[in-house]
C-alpha positions in Angstrom: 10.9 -5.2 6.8 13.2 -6.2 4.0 13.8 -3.3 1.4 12.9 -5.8 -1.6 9.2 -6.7 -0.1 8.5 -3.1 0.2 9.5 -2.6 -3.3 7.3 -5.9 -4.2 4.1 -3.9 -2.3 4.9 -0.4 -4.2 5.1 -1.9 -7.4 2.2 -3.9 -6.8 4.2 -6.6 -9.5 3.0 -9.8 -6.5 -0.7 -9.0 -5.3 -0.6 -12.0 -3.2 2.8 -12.1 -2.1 2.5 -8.7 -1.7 -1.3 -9.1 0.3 0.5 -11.7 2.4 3.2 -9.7 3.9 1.2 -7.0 4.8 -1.2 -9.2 6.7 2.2 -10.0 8.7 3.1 -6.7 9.4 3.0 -5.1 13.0 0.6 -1.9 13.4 3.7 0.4 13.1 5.2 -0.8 10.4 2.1 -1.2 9.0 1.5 2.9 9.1 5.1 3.0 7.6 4.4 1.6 4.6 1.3 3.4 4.2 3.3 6.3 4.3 5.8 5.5 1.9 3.1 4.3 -0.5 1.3 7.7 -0.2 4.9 9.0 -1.0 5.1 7.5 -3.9 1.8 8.1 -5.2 2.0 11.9 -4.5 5.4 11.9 -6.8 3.7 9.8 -9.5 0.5 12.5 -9.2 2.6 15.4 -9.3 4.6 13.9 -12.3 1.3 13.2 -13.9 0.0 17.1 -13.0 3.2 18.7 -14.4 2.6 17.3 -18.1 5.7 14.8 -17.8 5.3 11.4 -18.9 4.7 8.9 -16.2 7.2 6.2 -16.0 4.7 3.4 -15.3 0.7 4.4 -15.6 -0.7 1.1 -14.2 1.8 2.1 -10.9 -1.3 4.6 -10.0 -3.5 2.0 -10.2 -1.3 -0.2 -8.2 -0.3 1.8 -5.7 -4.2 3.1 -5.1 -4.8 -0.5 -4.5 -2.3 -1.0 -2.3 -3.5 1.6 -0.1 -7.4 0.0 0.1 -6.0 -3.5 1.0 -3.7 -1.8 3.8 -7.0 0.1 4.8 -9.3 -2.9 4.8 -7.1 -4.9 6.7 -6.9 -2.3 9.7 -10.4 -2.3 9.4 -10.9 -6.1 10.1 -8.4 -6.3 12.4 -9.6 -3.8 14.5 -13.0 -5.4 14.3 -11.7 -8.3 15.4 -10.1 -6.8 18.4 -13.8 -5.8 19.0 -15.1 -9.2 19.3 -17.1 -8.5 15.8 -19.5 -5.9 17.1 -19.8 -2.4 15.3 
């Protein structure tokens, strides 16, 4: 995974592009870049707990919502593996 399309999915600046390649992302990398995206929003959290002022409020948001899609899309995907059945 290129260095500049993780950046596009942190910053949350292209939802679709952004929605897009994670959809073509294998399960590894997949749990990568759910990892890095915590990262980030730990540091933004703990930045925000401290009293400093947060370089970019709406990356919270962002980032929070990057973490669903991620989420959701493991969730249909592994329904899908299931044949649809719960």
């Amino acid at each position: 995974m290129k260095r500049l399309d993780v950046l596009l999915i942190i910053s949350g600046v292209c939802k679709m592009k952004s929605l897009k390649i994670i959809k073509n992302l294998g399960g590894k990398e997949r749990k990568a870049l759910l990892e890095n995206v915590r990262k980030e929003l730990i540091k933004l959290y703990a930045q925000r707990a401290v009293g400093s002022v947060v370089e970019s409020p709406g990356k919270i948001k962002a980032l929070r919502k990057t973490i669903a899609r991620i989420f959701t899309l493991e969730a249909n995907t592994n329904l899908a593996e299931k044949g649809g059945q719960k």
